[in-house]
PyMOL commands that place a pseudoatom at each C-alpha (Angstrom):
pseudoatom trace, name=CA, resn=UNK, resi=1, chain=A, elem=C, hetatm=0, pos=[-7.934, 15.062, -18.843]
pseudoatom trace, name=CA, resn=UNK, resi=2, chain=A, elem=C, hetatm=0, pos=[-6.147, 13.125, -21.314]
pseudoatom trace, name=CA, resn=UNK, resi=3, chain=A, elem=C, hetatm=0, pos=[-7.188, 9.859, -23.101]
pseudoatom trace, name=CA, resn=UNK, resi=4, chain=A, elem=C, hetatm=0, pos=[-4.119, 8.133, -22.925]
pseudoatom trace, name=CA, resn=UNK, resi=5, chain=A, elem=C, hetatm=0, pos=[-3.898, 5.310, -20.131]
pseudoatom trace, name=CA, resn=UNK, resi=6, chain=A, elem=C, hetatm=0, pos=[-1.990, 5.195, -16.938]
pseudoatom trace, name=CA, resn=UNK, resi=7, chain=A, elem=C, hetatm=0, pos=[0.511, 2.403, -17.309]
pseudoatom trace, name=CA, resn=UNK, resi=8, chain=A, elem=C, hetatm=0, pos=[2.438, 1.174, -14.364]
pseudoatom trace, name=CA, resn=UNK, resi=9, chain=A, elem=C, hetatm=0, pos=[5.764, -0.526, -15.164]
pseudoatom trace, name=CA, resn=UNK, resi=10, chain=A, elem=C, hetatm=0, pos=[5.610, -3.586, -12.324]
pseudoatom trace, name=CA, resn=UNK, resi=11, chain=A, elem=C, hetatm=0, pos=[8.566, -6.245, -12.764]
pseudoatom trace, name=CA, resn=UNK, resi=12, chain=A, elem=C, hetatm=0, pos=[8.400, -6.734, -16.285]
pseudoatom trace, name=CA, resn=UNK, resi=13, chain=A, elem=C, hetatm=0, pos=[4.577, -6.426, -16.578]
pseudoatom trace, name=CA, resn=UNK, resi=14, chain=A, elem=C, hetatm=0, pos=[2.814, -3.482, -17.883]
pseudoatom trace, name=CA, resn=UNK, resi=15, chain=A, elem=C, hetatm=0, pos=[-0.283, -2.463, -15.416]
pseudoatom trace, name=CA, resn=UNK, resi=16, chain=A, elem=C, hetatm=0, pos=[-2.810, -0.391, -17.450]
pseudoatom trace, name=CA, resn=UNK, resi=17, chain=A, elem=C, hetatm=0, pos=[-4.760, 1.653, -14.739]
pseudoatom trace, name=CA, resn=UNK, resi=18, chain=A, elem=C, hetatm=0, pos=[-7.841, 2.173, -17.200]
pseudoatom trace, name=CA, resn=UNK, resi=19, chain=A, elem=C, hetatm=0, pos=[-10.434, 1.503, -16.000]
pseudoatom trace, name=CA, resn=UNK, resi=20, chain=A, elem=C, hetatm=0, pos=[-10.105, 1.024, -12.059]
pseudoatom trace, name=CA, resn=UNK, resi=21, chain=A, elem=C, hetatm=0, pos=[-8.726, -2.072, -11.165]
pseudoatom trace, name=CA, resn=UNK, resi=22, chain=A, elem=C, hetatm=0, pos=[-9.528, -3.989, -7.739]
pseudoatom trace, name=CA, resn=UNK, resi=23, chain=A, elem=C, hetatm=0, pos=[-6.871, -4.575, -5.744]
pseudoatom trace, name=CA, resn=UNK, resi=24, chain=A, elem=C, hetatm=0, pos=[-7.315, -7.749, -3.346]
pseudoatom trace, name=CA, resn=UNK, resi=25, chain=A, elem=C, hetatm=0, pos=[-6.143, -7.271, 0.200]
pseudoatom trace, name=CA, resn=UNK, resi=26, chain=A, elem=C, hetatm=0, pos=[-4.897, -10.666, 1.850]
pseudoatom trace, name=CA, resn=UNK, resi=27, chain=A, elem=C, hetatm=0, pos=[-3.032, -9.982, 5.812]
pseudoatom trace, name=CA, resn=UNK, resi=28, chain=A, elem=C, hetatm=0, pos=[-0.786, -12.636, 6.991]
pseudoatom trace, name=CA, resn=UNK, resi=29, chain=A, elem=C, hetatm=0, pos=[-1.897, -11.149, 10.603]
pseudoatom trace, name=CA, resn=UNK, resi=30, chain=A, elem=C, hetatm=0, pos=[-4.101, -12.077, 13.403]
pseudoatom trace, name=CA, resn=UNK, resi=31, chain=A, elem=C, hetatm=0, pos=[-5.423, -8.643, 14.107]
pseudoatom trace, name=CA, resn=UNK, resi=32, chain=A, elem=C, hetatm=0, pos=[-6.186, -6.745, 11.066]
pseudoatom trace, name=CA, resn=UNK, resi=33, chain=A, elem=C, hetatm=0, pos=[-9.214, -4.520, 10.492]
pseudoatom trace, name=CA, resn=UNK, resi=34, chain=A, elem=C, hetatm=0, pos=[-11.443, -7.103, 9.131]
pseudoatom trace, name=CA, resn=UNK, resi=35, chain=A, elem=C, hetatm=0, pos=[-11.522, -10.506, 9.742]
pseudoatom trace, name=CA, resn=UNK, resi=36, chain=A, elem=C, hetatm=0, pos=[-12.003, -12.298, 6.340]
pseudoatom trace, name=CA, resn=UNK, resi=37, chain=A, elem=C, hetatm=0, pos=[-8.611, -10.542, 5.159]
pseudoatom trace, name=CA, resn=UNK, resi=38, chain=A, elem=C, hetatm=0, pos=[-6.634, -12.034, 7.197]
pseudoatom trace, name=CA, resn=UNK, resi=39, chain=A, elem=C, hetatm=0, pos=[-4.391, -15.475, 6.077]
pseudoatom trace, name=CA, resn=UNK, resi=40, chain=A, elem=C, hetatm=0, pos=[-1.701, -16.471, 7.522]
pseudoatom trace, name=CA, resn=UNK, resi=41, chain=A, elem=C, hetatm=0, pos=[-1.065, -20.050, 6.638]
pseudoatom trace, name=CA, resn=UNK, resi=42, chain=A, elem=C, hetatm=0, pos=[0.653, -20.477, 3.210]
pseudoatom trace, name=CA, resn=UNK, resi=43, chain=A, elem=C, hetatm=0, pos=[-1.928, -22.664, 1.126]
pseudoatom trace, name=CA, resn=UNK, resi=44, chain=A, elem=C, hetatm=0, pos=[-4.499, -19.783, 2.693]
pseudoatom trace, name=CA, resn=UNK, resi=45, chain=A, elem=C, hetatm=0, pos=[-2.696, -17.109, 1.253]
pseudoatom trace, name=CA, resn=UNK, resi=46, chain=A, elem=C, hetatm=0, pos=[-2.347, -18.958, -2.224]
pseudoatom trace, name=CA, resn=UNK, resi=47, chain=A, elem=C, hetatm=0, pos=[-6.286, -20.546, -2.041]
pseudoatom trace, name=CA, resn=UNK, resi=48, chain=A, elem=C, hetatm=0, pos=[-7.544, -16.712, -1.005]
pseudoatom trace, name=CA, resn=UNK, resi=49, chain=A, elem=C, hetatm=0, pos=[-5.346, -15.394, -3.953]
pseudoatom trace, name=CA, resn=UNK, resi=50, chain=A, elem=C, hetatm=0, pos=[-6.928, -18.291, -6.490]
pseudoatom trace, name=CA, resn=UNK, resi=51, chain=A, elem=C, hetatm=0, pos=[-10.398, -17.037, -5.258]
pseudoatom trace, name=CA, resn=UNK, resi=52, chain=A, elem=C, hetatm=0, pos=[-9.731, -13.473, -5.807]
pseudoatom trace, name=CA, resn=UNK, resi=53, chain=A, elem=C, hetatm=0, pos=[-7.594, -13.512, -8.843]
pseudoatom trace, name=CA, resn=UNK, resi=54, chain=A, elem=C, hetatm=0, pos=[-10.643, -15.439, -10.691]
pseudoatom trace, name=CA, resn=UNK, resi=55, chain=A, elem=C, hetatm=0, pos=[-12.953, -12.777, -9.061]
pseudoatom trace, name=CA, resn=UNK, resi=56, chain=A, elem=C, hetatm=0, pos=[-11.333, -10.156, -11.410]
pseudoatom trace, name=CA, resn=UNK, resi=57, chain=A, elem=C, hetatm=0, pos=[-8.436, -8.646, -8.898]
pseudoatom trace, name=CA, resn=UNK, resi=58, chain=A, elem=C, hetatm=0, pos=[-5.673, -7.194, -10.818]
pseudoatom trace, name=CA, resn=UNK, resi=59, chain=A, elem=C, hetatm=0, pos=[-3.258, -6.748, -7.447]
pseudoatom trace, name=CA, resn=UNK, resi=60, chain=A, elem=C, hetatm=0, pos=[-2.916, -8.369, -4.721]
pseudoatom trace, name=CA, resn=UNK, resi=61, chain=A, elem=C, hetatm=0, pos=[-1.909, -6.240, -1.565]
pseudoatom trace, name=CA, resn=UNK, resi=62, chain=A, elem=C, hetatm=0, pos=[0.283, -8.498, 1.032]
pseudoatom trace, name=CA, resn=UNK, resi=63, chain=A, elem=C, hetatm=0, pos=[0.447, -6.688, 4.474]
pseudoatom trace, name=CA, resn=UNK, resi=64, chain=A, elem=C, hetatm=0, pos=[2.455, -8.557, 7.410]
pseudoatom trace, name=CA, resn=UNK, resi=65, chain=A, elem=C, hetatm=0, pos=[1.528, -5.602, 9.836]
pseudoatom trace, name=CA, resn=UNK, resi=66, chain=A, elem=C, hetatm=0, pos=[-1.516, -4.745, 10.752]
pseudoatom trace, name=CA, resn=UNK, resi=67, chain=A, elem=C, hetatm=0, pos=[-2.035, -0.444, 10.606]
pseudoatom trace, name=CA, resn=UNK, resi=68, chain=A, elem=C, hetatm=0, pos=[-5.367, -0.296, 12.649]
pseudoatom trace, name=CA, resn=UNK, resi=69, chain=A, elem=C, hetatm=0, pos=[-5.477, 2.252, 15.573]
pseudoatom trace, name=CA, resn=UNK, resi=70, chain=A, elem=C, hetatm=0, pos=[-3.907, 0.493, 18.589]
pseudoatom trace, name=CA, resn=UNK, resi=71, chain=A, elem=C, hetatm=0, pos=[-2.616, -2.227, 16.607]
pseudoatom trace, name=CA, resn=UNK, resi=72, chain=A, elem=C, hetatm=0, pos=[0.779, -3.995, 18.108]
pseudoatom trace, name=CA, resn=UNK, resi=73, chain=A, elem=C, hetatm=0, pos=[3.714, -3.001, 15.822]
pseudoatom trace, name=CA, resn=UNK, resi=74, chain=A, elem=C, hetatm=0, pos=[5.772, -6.044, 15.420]
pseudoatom trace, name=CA, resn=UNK, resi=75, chain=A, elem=C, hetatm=0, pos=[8.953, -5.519, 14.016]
pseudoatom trace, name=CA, resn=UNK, resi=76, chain=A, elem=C, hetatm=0, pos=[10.533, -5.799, 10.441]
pseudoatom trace, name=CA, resn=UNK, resi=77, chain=A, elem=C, hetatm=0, pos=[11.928, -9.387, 11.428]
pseudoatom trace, name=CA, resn=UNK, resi=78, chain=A, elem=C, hetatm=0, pos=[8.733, -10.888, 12.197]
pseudoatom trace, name=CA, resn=UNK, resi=79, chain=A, elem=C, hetatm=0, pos=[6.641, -8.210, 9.559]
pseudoatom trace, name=CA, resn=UNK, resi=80, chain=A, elem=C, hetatm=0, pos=[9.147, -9.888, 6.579]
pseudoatom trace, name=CA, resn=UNK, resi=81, chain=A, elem=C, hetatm=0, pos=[8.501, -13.290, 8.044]
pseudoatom trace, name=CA, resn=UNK, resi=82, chain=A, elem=C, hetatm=0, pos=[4.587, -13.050, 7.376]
pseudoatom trace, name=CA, resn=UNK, resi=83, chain=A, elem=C, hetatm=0, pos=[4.885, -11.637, 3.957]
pseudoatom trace, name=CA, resn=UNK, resi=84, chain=A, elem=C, hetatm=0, pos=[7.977, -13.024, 2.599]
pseudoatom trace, name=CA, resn=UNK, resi=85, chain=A, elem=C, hetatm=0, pos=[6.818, -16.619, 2.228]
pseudoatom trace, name=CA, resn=UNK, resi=86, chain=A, elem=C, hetatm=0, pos=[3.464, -15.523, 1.277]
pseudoatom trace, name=CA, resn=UNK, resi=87, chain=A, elem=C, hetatm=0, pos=[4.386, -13.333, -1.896]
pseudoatom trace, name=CA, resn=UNK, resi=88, chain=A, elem=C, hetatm=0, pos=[6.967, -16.505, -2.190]
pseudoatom trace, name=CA, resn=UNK, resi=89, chain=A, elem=C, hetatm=0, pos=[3.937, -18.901, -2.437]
pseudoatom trace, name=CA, resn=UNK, resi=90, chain=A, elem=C, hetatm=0, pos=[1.721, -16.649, -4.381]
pseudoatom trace, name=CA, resn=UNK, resi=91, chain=A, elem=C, hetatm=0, pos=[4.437, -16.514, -7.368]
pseudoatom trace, name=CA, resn=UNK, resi=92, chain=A, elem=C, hetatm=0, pos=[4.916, -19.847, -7.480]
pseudoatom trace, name=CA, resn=UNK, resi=93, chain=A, elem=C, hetatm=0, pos=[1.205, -20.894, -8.193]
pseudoatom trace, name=CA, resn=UNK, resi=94, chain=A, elem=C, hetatm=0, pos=[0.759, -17.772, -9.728]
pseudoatom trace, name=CA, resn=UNK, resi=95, chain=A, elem=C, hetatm=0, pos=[3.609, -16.151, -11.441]
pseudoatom trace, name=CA, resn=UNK, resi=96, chain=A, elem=C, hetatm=0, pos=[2.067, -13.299, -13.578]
pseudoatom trace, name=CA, resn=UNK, resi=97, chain=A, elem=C, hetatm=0, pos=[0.527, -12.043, -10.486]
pseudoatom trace, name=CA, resn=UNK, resi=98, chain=A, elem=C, hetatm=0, pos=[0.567, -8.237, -9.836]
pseudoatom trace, name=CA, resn=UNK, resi=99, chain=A, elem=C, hetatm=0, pos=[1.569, -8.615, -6.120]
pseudoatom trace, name=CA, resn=UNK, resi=100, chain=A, elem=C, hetatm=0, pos=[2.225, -5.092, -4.092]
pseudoatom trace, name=CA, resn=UNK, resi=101, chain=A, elem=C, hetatm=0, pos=[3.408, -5.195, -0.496]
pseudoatom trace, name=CA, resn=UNK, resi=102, chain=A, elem=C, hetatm=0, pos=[1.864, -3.025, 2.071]
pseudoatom trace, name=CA, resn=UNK, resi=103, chain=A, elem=C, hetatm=0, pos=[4.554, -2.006, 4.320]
pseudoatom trace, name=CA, resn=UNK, resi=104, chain=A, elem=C, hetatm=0, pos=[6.107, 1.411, 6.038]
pseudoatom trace, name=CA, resn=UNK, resi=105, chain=A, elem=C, hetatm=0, pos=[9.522, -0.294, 6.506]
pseudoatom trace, name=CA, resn=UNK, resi=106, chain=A, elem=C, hetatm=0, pos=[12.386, -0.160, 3.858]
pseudoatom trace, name=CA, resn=UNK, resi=107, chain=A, elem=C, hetatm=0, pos=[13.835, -3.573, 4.436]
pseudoatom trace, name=CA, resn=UNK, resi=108, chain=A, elem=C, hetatm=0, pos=[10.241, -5.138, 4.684]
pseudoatom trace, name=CA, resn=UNK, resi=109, chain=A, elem=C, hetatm=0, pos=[9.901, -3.762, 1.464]
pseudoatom trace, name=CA, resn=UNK, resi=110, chain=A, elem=C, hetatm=0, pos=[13.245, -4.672, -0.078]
pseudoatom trace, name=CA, resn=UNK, resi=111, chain=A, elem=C, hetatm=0, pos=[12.945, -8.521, 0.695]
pseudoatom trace, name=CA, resn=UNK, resi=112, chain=A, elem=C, hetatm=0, pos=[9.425, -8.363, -0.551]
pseudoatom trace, name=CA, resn=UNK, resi=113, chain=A, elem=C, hetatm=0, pos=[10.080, -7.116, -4.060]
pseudoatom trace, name=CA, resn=UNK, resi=114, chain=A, elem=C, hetatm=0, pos=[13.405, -9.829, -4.156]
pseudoatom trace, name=CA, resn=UNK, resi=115, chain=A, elem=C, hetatm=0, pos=[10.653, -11.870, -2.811]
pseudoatom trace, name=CA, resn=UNK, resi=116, chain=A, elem=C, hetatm=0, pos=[8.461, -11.370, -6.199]
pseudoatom trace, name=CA, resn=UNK, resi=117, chain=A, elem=C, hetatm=0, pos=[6.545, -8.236, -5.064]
pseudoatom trace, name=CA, resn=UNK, resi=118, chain=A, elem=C, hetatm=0, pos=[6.611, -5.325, -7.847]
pseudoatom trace, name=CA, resn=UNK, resi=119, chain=A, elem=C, hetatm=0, pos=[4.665, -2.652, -5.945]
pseudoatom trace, name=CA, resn=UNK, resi=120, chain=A, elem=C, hetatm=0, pos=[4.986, -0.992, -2.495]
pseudoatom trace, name=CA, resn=UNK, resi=121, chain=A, elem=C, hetatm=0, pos=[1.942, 0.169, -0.611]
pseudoatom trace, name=CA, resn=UNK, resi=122, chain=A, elem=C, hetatm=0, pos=[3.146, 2.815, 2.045]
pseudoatom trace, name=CA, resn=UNK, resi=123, chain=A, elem=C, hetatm=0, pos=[0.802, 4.353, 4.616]
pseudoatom trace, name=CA, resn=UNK, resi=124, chain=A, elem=C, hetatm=0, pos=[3.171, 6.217, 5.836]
pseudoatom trace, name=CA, resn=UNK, resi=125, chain=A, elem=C, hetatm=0, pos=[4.084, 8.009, 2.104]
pseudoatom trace, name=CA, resn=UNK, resi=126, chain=A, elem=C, hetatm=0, pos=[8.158, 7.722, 3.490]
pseudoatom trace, name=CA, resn=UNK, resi=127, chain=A, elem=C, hetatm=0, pos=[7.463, 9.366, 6.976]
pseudoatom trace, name=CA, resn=UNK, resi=128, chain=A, elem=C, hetatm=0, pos=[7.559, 6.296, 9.064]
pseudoatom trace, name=CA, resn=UNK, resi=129, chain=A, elem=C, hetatm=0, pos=[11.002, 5.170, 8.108]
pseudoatom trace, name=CA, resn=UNK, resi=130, chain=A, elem=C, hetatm=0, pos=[13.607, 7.394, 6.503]
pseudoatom trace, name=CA, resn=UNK, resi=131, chain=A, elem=C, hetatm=0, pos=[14.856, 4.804, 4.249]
pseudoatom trace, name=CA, resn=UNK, resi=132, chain=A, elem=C, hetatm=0, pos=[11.693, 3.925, 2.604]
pseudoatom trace, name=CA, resn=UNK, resi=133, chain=A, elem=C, hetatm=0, pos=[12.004, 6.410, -0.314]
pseudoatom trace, name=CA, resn=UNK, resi=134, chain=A, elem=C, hetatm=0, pos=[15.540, 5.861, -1.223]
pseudoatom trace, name=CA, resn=UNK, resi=135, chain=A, elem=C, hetatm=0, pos=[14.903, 2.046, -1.203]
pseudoatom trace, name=CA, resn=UNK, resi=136, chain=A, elem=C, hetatm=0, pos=[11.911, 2.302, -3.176]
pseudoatom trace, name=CA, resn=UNK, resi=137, chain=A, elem=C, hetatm=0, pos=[13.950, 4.539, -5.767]
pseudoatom trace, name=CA, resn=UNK, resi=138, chain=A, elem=C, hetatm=0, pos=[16.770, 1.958, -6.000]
pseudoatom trace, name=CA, resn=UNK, resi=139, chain=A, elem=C, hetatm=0, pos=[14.068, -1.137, -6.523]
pseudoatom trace, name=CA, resn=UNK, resi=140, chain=A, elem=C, hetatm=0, pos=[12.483, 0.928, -9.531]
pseudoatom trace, name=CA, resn=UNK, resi=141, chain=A, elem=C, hetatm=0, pos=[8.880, -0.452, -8.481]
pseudoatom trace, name=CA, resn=UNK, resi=142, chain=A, elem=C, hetatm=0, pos=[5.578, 1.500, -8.550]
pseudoatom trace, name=CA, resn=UNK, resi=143, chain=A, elem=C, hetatm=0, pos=[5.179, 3.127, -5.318]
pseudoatom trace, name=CA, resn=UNK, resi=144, chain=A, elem=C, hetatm=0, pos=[1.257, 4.127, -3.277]
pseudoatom trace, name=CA, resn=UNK, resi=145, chain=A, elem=C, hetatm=0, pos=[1.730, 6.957, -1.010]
pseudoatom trace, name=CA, resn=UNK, resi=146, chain=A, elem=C, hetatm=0, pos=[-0.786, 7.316, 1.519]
pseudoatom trace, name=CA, resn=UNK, resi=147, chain=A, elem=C, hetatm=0, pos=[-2.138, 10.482, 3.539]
pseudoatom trace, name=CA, resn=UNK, resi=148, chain=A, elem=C, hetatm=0, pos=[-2.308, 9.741, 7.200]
pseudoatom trace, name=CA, resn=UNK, resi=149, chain=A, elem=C, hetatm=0, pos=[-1.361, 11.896, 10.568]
pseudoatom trace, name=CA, resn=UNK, resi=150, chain=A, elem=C, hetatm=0, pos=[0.585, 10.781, 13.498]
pseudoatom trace, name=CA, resn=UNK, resi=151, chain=A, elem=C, hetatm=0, pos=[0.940, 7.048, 14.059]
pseudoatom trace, name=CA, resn=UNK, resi=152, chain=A, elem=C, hetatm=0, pos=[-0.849, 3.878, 14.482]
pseudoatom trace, name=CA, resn=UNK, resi=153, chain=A, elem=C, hetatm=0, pos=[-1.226, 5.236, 18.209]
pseudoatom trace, name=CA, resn=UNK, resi=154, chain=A, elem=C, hetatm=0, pos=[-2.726, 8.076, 17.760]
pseudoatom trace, name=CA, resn=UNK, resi=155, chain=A, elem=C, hetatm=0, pos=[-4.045, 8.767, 14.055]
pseudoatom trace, name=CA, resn=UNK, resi=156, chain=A, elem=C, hetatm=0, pos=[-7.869, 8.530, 15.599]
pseudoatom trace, name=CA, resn=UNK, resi=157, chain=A, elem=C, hetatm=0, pos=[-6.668, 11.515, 17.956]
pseudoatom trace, name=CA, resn=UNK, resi=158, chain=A, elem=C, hetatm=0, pos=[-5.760, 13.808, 14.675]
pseudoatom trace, name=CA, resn=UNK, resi=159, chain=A, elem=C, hetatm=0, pos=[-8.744, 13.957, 12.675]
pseudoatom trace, name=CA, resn=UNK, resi=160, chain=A, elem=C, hetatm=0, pos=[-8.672, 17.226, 12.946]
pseudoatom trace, name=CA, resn=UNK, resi=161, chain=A, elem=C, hetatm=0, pos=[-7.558, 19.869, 10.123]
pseudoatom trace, name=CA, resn=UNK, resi=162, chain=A, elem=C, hetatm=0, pos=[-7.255, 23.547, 10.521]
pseudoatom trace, name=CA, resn=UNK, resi=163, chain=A, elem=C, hetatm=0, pos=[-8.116, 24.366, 6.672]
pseudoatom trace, name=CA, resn=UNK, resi=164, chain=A, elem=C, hetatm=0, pos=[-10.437, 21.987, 4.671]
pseudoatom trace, name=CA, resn=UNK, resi=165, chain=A, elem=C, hetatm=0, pos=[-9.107, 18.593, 4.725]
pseudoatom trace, name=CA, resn=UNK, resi=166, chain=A, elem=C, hetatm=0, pos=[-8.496, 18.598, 0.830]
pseudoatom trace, name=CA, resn=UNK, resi=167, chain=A, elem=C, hetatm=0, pos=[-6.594, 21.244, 0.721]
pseudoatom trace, name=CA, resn=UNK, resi=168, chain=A, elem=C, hetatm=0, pos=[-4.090, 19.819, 3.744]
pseudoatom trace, name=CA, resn=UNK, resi=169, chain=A, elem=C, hetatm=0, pos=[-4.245, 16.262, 1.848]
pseudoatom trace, name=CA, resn=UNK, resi=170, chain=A, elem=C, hetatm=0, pos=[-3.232, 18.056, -1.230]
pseudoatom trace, name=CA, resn=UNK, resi=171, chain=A, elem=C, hetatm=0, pos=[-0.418, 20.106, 0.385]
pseudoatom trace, name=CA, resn=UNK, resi=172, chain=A, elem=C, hetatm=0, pos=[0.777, 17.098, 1.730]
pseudoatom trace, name=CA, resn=UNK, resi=173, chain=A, elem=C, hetatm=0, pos=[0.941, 15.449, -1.670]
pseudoatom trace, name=CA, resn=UNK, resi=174, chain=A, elem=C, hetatm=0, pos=[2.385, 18.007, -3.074]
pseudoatom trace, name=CA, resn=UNK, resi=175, chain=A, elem=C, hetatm=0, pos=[5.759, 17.659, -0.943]
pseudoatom trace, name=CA, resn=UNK, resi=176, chain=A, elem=C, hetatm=0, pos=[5.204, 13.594, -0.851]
pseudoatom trace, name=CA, resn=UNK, resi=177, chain=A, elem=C, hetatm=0, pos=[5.436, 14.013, -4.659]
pseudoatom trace, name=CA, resn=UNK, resi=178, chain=A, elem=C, hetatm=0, pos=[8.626, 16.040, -5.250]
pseudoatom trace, name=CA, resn=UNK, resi=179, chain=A, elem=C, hetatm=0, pos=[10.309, 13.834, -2.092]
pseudoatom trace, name=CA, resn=UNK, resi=180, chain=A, elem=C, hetatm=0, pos=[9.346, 10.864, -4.309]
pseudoatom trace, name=CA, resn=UNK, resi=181, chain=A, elem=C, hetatm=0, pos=[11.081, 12.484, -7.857]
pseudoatom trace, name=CA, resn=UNK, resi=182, chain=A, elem=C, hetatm=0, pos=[14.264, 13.566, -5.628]
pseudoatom trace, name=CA, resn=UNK, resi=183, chain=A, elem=C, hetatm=0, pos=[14.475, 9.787, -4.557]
pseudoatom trace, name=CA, resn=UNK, resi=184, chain=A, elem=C, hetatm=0, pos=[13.891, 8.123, -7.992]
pseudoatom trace, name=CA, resn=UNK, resi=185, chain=A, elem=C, hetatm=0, pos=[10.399, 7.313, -7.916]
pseudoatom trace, name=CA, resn=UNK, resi=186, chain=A, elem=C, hetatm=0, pos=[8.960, 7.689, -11.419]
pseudoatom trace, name=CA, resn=UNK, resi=187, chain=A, elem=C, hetatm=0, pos=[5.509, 5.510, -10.882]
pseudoatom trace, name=CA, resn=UNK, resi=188, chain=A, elem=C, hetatm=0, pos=[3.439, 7.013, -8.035]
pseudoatom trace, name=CA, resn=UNK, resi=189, chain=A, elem=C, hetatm=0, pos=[0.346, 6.358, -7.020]
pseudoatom trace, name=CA, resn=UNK, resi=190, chain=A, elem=C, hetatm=0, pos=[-1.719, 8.462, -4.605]
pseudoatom trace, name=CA, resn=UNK, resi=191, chain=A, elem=C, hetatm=0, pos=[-4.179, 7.243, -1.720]
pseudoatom trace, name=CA, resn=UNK, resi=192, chain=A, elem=C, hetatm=0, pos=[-5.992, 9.681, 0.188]
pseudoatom trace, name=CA, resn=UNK, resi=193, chain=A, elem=C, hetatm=0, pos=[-6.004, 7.181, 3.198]
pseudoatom trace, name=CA, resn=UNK, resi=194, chain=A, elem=C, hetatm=0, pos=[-9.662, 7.378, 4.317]
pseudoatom trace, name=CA, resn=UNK, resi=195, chain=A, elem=C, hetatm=0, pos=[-10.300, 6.301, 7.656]
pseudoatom trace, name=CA, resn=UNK, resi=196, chain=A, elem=C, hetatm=0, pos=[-6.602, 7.057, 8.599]
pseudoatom trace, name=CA, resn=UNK, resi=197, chain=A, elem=C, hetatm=0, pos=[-6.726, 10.157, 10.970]
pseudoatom trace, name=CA, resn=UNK, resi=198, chain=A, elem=C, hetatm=0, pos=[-9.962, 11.067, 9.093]
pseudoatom trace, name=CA, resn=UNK, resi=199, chain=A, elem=C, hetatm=0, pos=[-13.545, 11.241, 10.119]
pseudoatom trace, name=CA, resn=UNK, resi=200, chain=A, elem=C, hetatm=0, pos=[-16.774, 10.086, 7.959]
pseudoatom trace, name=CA, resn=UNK, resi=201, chain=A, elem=C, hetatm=0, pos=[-17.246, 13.699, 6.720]
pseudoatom trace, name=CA, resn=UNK, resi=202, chain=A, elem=C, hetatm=0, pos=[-13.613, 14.117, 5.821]
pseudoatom trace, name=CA, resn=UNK, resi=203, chain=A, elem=C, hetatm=0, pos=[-13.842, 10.662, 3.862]
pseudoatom trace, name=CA, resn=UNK, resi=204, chain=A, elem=C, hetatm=0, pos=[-16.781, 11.985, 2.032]
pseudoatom trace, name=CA, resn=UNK, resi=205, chain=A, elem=C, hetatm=0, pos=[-15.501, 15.598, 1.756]
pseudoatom trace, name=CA, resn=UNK, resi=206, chain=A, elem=C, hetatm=0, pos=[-12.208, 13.963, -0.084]
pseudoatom trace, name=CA, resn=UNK, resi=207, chain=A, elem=C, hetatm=0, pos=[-14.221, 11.288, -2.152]
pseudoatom trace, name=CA, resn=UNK, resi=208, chain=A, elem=C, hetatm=0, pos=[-16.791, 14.140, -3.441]
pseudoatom trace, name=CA, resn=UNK, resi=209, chain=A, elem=C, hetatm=0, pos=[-13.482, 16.974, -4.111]
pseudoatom trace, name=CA, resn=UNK, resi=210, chain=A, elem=C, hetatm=0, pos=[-13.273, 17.876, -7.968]
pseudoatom trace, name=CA, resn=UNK, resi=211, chain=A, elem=C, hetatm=0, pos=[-9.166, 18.373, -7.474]
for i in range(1, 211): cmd.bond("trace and resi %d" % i, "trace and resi %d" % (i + 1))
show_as sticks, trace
zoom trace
């Protein structure tokens, strides 16, 4: 491996991924995995941002839709309502933020970097909406591609995978990638997406892989 960092280039601020960094996750939805995430009032969203920007956090990840199996899909009007004002309010208190927007839709994630955002979080990596590479690749903002299978439906049906799971997760990277580079996107990220369409073993089995 080489020595030299991973820098991120995220609205004008350079992101130095060395070591890890903690990303802070704050919802603006009722029905998210896990309670405590989820904010949805503004001065919520900026007094859980205080509290985890002096805890060390180094992004925080806005998400106006929440991706758990079964979870109610809610549109991009009323998915850019939650997160808009929220990334709004967070760059107002706090304007040297790292804020990243966890979205699968292309406008969501449009009005969210005009909004102050400077990363998109995808769990889709560009399946979910056919626009969401091309947009990315015109905003010129660090994009996280995710691994997942099927949809918010029925990813906990397909955790299943006919080879070992690492070497389907890589595969799938692998075309993510160069769909990513044919669409402009110069700062990837990759995120293995445990728990999406994954069992325990298959979180471990990609956690433990020396690829």
């Amino acid at each position: 491996m080489s020595n030299s960092a991973y820098t991120l280039r995220c609205g004008g601020k350079l992101l130095t991924i060395d070591p890890p960094l903690v990303m802070g996750i704050i919802n603006t939805t009722p029905d998210s995995f896990y309670a405590g995430s989820r904010r949805q009032l503004e001065d919520e969203v900026v007094e859980q941002a205080a509290r985890m920007l002096e805890a060390g956090a180094a992004i925080l990840d806005i998400g106006g839709q929440s991706t758990r199996p079964g979870a109610e899909e809610v549109g991009a009007t009323e998915e850019a309502a939650r997160v808009v004002p929220a990334i709004e309010a967070i760059m107002r208190r706090f304007p040297e933020a790292v804020v990243s927007v966890d979205t699968f839709r292309a406008a969501v994630a449009r009005q969210a970097v005009e909004a102050g955002a400077c990363m998109v979080n995808d769990i889709s990596g560009g399946l979910f909406d056919a626009d969401m590479l091309a947009t990315v690749g015109k905003l010129q903002v660090p994009y996280i591609c995710m691994h997942t299978k099927g949809t918010m439906d029925t990813m906990h049906q397909l955790a299943h995978y006919e080879e070992d799971v690492v070497l389907e997760v890589l595969d799938f990277f692998m075309a993510r990638l160069h769909a990513c580079r044919e669409a402009g996107i110069h700062d990837v990220i990759i995120d293995p997406g445990f728990g999406f369409a994954k069992t325990a073993a298959h979180n471990f089995r990609l956690l433990l892989s020396k690829y």
